[in-house]
N, CA, C and O atoms as a GROMACS GRO file, in nm:
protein
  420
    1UNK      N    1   1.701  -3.023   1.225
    1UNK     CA    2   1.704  -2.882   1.258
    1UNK      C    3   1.565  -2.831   1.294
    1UNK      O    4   1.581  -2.746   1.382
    2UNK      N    5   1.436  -2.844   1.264
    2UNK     CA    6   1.329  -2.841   1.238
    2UNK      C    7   1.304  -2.858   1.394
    2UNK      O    8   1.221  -2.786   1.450
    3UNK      N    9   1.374  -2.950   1.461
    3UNK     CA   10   1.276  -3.050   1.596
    3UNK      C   11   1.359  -2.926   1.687
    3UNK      O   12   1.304  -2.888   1.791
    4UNK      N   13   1.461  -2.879   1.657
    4UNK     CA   14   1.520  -2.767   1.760
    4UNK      C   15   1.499  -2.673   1.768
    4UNK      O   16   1.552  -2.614   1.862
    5UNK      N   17   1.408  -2.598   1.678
    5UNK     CA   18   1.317  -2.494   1.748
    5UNK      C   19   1.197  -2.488   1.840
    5UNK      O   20   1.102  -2.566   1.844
    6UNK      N   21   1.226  -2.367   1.921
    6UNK     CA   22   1.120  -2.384   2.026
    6UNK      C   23   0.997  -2.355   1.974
    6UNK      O   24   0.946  -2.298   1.878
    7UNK      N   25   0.956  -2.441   2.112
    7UNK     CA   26   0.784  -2.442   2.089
    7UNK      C   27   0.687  -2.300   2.134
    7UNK      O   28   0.684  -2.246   2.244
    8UNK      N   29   0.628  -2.271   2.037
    8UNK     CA   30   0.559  -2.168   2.069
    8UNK      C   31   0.420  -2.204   2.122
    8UNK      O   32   0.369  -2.305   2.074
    9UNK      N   33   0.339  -2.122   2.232
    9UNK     CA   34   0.219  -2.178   2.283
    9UNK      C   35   0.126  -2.005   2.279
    9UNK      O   36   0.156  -1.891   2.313
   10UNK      N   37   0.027  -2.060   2.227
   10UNK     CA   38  -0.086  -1.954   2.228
   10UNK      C   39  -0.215  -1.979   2.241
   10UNK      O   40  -0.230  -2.086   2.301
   11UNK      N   41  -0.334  -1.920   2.206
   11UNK     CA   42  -0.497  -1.956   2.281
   11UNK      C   43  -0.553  -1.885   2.172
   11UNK      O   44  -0.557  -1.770   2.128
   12UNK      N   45  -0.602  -2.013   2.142
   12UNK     CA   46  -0.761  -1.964   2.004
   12UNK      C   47  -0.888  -2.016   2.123
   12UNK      O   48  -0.917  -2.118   2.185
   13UNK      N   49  -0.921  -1.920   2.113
   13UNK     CA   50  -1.113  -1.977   2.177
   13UNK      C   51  -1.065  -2.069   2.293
   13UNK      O   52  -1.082  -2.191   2.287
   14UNK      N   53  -1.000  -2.004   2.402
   14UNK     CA   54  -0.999  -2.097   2.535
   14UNK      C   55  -0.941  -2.195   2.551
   14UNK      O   56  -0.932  -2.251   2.660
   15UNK      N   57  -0.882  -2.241   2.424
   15UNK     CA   58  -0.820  -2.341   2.419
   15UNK      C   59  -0.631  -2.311   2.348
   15UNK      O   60  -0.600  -2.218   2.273
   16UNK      N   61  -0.538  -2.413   2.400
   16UNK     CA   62  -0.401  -2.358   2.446
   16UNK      C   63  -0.350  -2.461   2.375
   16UNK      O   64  -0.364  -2.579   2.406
   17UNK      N   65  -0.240  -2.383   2.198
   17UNK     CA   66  -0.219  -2.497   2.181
   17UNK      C   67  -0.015  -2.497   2.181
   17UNK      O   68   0.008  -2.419   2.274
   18UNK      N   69   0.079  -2.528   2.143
   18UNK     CA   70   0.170  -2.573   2.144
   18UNK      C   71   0.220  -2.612   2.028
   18UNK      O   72   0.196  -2.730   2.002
   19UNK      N   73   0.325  -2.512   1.895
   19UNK     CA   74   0.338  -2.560   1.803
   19UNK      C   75   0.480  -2.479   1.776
   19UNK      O   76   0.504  -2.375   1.836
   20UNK      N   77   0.572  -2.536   1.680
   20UNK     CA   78   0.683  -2.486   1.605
   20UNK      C   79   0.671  -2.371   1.475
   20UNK      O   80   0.585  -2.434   1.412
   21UNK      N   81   0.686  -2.294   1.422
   21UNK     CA   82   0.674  -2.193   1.324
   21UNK      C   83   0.768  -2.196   1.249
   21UNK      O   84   0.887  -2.193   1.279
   22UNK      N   85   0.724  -2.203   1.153
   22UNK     CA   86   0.823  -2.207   0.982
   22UNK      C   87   0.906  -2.093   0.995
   22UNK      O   88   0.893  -2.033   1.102
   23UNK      N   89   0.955  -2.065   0.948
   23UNK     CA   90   1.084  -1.991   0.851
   23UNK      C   91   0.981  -1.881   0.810
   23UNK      O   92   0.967  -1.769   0.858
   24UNK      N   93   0.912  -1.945   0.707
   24UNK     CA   94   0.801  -1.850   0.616
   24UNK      C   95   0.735  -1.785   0.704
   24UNK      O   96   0.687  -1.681   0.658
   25UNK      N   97   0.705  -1.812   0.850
   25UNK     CA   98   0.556  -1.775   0.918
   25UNK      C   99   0.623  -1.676   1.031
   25UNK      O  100   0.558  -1.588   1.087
   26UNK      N  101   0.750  -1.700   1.054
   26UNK     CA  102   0.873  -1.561   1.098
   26UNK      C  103   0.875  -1.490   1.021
   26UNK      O  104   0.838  -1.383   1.070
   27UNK      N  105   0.906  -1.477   0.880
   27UNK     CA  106   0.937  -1.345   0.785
   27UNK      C  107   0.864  -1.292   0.738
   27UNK      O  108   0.895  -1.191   0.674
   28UNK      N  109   0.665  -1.355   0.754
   28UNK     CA  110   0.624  -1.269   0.703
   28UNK      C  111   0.550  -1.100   0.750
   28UNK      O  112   0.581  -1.040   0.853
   29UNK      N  113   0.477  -1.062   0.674
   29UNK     CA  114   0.524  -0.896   0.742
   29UNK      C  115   0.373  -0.904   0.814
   29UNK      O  116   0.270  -0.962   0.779
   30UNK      N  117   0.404  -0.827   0.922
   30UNK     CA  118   0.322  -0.844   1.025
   30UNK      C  119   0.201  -0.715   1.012
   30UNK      O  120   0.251  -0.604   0.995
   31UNK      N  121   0.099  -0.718   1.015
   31UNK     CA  122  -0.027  -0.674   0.963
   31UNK      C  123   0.011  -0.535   1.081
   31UNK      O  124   0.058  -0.544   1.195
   32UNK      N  125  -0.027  -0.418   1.007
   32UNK     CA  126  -0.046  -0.317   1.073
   32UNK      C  127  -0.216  -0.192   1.043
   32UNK      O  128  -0.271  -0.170   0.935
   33UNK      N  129  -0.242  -0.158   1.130
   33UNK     CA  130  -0.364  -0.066   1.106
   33UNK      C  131  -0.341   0.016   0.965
   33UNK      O  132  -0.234   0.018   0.905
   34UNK      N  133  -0.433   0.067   0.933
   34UNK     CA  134  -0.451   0.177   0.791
   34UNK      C  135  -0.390   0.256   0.863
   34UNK      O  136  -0.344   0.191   0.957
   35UNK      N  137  -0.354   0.394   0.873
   35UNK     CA  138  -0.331   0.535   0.932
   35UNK      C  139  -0.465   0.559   0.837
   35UNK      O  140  -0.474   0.523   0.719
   36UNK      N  141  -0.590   0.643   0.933
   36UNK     CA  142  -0.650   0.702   0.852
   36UNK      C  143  -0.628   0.848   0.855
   36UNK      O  144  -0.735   0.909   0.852
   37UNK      N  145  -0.522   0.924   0.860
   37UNK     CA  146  -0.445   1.054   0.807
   37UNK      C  147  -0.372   1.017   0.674
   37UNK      O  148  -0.320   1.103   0.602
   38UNK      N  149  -0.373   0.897   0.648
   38UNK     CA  150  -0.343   0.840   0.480
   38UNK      C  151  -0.398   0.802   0.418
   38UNK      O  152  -0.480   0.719   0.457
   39UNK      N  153  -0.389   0.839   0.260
   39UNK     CA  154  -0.449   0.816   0.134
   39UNK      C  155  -0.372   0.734   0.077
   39UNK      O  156  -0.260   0.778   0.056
   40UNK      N  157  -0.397   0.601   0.035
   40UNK     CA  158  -0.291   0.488  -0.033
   40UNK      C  159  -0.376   0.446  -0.159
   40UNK      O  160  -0.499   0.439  -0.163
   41UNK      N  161  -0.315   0.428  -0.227
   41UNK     CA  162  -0.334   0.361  -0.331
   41UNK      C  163  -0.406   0.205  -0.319
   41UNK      O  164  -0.353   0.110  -0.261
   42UNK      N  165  -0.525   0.204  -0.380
   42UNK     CA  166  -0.595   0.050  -0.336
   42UNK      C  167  -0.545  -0.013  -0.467
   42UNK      O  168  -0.526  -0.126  -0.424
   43UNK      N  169  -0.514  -0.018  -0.580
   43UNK     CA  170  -0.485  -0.120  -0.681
   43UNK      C  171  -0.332   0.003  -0.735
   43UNK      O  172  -0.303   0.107  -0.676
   44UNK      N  173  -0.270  -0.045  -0.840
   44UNK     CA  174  -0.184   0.019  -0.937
   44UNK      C  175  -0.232   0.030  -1.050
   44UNK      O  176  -0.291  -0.048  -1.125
   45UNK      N  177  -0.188   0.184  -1.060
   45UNK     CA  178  -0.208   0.286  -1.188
   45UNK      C  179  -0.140   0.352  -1.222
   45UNK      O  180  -0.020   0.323  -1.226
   46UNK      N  181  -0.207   0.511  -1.273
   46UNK     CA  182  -0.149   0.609  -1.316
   46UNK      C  183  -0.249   0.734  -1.247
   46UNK      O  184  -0.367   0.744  -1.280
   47UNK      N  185  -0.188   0.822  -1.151
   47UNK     CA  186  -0.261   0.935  -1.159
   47UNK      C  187  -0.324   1.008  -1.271
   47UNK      O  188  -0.243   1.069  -1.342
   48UNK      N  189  -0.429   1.015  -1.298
   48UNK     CA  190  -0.453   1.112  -1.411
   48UNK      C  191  -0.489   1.275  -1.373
   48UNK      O  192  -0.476   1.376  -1.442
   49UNK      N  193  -0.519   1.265  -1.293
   49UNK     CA  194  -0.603   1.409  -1.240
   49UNK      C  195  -0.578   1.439  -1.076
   49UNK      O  196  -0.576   1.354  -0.987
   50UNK      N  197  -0.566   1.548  -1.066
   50UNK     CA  198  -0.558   1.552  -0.922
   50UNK      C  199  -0.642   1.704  -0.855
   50UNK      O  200  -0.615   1.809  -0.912
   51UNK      N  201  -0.710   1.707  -0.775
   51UNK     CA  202  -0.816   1.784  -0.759
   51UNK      C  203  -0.794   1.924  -0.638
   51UNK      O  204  -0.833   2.040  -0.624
   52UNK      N  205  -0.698   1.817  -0.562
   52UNK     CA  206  -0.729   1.925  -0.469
   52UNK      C  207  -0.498   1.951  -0.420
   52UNK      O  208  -0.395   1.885  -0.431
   53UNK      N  209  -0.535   2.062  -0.378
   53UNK     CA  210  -0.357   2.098  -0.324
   53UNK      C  211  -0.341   2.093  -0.211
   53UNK      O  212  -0.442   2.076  -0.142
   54UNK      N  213  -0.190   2.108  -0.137
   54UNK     CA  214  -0.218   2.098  -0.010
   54UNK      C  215  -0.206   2.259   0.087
   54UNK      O  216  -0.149   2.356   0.038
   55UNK      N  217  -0.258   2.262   0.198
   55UNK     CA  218  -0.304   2.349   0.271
   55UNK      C  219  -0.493   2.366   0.256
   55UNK      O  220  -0.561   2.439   0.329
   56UNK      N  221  -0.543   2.287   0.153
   56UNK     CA  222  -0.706   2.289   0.108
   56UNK      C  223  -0.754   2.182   0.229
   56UNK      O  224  -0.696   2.082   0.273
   57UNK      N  225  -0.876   2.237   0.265
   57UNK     CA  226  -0.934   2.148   0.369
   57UNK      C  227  -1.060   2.100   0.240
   57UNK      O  228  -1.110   2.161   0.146
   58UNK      N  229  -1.080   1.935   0.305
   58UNK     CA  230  -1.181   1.872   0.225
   58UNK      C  231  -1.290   1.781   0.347
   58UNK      O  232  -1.276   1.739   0.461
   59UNK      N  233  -1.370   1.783   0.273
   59UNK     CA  234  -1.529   1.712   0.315
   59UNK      C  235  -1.496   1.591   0.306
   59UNK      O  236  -1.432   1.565   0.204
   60UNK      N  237  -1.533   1.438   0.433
   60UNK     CA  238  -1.538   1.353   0.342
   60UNK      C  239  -1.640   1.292   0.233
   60UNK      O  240  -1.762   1.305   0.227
   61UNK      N  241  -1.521   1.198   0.118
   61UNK     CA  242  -1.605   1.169   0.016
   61UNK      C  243  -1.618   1.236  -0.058
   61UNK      O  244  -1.692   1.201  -0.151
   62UNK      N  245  -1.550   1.385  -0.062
   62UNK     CA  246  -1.472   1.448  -0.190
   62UNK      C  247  -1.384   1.341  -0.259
   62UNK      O  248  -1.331   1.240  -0.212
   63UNK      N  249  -1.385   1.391  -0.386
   63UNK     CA  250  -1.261   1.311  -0.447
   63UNK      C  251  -1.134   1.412  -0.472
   63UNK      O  252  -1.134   1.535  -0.472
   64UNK      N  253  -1.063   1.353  -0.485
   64UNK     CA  254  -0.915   1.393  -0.454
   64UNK      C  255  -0.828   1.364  -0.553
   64UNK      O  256  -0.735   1.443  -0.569
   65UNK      N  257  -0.838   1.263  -0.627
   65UNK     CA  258  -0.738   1.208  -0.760
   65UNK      C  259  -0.850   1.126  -0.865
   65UNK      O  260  -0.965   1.090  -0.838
   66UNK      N  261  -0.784   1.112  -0.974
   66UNK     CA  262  -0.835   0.974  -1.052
   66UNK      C  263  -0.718   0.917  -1.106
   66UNK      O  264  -0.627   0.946  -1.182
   67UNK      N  265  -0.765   0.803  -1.021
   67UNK     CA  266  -0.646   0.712  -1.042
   67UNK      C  267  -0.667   0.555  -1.163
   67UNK      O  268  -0.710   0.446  -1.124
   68UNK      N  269  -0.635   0.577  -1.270
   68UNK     CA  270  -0.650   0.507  -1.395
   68UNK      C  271  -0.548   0.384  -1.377
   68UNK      O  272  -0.429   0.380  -1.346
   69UNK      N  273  -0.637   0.287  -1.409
   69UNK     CA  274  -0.570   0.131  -1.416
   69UNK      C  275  -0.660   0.050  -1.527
   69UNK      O  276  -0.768   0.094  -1.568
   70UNK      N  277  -0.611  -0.055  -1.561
   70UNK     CA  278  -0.657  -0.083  -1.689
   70UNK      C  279  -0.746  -0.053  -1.732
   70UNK      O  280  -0.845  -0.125  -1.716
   71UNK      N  281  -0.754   0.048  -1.796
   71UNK     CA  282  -0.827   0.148  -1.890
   71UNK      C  283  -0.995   0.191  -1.840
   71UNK      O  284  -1.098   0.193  -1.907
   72UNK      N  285  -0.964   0.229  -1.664
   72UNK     CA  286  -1.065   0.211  -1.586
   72UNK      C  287  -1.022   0.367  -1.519
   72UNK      O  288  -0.906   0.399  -1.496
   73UNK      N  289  -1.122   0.440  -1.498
   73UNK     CA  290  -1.064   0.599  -1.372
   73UNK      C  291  -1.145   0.567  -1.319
   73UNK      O  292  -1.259   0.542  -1.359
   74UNK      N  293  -1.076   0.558  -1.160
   74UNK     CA  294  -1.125   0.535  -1.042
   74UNK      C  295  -1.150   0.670  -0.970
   74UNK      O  296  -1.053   0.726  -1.020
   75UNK      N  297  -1.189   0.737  -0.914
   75UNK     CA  298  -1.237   0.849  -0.830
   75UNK      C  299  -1.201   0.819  -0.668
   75UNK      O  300  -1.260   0.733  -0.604
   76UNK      N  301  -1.097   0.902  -0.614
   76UNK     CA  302  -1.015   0.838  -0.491
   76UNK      C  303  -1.044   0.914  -0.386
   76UNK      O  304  -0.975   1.015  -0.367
   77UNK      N  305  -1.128   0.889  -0.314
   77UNK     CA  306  -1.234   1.005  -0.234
   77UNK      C  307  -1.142   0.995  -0.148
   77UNK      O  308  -1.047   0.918  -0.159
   78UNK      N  309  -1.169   1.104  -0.012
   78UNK     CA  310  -1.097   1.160   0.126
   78UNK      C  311  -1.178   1.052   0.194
   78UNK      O  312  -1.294   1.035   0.156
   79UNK      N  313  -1.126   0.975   0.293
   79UNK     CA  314  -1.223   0.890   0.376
   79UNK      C  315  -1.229   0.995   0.523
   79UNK      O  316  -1.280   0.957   0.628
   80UNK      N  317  -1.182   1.096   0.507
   80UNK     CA  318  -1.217   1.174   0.586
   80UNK      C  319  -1.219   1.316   0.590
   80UNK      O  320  -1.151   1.361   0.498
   81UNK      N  321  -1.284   1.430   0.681
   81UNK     CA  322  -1.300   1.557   0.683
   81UNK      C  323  -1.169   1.605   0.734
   81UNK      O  324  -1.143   1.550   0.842
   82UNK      N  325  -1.066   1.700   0.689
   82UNK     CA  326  -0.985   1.746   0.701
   82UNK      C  327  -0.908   1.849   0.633
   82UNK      O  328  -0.967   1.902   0.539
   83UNK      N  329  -0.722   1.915   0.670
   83UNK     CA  330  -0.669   1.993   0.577
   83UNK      C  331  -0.564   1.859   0.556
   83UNK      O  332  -0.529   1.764   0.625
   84UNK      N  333  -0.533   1.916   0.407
   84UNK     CA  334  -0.421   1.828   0.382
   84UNK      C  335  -0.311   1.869   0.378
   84UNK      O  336  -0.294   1.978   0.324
   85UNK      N  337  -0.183   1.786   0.439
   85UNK     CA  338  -0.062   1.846   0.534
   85UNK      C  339   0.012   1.825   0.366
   85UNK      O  340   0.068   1.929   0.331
   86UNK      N  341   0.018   1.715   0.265
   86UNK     CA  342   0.139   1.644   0.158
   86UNK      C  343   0.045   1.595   0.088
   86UNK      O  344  -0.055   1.538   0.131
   87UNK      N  345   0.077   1.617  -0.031
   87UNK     CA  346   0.068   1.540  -0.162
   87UNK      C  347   0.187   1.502  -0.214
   87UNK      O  348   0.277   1.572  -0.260
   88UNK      N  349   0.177   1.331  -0.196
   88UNK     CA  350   0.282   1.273  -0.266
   88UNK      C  351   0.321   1.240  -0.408
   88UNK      O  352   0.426   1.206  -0.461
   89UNK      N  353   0.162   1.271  -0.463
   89UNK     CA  354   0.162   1.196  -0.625
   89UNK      C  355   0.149   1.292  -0.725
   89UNK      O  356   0.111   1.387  -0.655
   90UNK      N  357   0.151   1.324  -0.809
   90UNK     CA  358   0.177   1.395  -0.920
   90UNK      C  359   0.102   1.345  -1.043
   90UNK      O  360   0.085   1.224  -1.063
   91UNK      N  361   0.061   1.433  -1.119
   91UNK     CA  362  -0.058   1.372  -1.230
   91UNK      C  363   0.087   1.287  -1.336
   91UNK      O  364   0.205   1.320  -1.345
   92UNK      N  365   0.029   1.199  -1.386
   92UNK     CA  366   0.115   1.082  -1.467
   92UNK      C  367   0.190   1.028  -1.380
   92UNK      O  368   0.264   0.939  -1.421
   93UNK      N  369   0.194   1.059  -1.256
   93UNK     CA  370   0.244   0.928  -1.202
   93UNK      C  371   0.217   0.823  -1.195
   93UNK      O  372   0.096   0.803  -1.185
   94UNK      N  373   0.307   0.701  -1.196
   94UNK     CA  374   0.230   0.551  -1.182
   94UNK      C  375   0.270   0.516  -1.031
   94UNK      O  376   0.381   0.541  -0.983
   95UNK      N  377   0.183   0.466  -0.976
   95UNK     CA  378   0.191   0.434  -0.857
   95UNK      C  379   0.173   0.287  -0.823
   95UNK      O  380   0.096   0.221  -0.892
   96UNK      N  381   0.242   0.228  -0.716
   96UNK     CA  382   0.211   0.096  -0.682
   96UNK      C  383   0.059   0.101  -0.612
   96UNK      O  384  -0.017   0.198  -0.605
   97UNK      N  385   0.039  -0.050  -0.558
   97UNK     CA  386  -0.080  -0.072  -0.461
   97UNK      C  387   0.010  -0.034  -0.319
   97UNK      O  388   0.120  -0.074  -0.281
   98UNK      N  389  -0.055   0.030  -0.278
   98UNK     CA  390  -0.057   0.057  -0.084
   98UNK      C  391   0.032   0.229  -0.107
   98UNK      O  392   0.083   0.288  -0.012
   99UNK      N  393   0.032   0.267  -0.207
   99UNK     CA  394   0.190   0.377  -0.176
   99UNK      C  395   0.124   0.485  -0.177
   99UNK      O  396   0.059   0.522  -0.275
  100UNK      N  397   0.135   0.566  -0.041
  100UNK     CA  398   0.099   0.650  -0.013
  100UNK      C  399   0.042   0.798  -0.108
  100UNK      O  400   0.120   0.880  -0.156
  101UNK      N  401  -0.071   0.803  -0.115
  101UNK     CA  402  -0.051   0.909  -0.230
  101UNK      C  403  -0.078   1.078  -0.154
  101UNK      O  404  -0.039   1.184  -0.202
  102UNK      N  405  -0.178   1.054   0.011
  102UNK     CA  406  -0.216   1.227   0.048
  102UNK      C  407  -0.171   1.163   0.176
  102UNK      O  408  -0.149   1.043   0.192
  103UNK      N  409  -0.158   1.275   0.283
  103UNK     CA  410  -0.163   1.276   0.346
  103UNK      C  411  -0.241   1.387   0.474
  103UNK      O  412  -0.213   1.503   0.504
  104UNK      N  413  -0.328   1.310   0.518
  104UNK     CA  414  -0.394   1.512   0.648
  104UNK      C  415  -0.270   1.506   0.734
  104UNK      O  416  -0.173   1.430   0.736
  105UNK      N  417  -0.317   1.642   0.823
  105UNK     CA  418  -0.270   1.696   0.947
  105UNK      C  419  -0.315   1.605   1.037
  105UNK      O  420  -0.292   1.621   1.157
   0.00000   0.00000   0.00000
């Protein structure tokens, strides 16, 4: 079953090569940009604090949440100058890694 899939051909550095792709190397999830109008969660925690509401315009490198993970508060700055359109997270929330917590306009 393996020899009956087609061959896929692509170019690293000028050079053209010719190969078959796993199962695994189809399903996995295909890399997309940050949105930087989003605030995500870099590890999993717990909101503890949350600083700012939405319709508030912020500076970047304000902080915006503290987000507590093993017995650590992290300070979750704006990576950018803006108003903020949503707040998704809520103080005691626990949040995964990547899950959206602000969002700007």
């Amino acid at each position: 079953m393996e020899n009956q899939k087609k061959l896929v051909k692509f170019s690293i550095d000028y050079t053209d090569y010719e190969t078959r792709l796993t199962a695994k190397f189809n399903k996995r999830k295909h890399y997309s940009a940050n949105d930087p109008k989003k605030v995500n969660a870099f590890i999993p925690g717990i909101i503890a604090q949350i600083f700012v509401k939405e319709g508030q315009t912020v500076k970047k490198g304000e902080v915006l949440f503290i987000l507590e993970a093993m017995k650590m508060k992290n300070n979750v700055q704006s990576p950018v100058s803006g108003k903020i359109k949503s707040i998704y997270a809520y103080e005691t929330k626990m949040v995964n890694k990547n899950e959206t917590l602000l969002e700007f306009e």
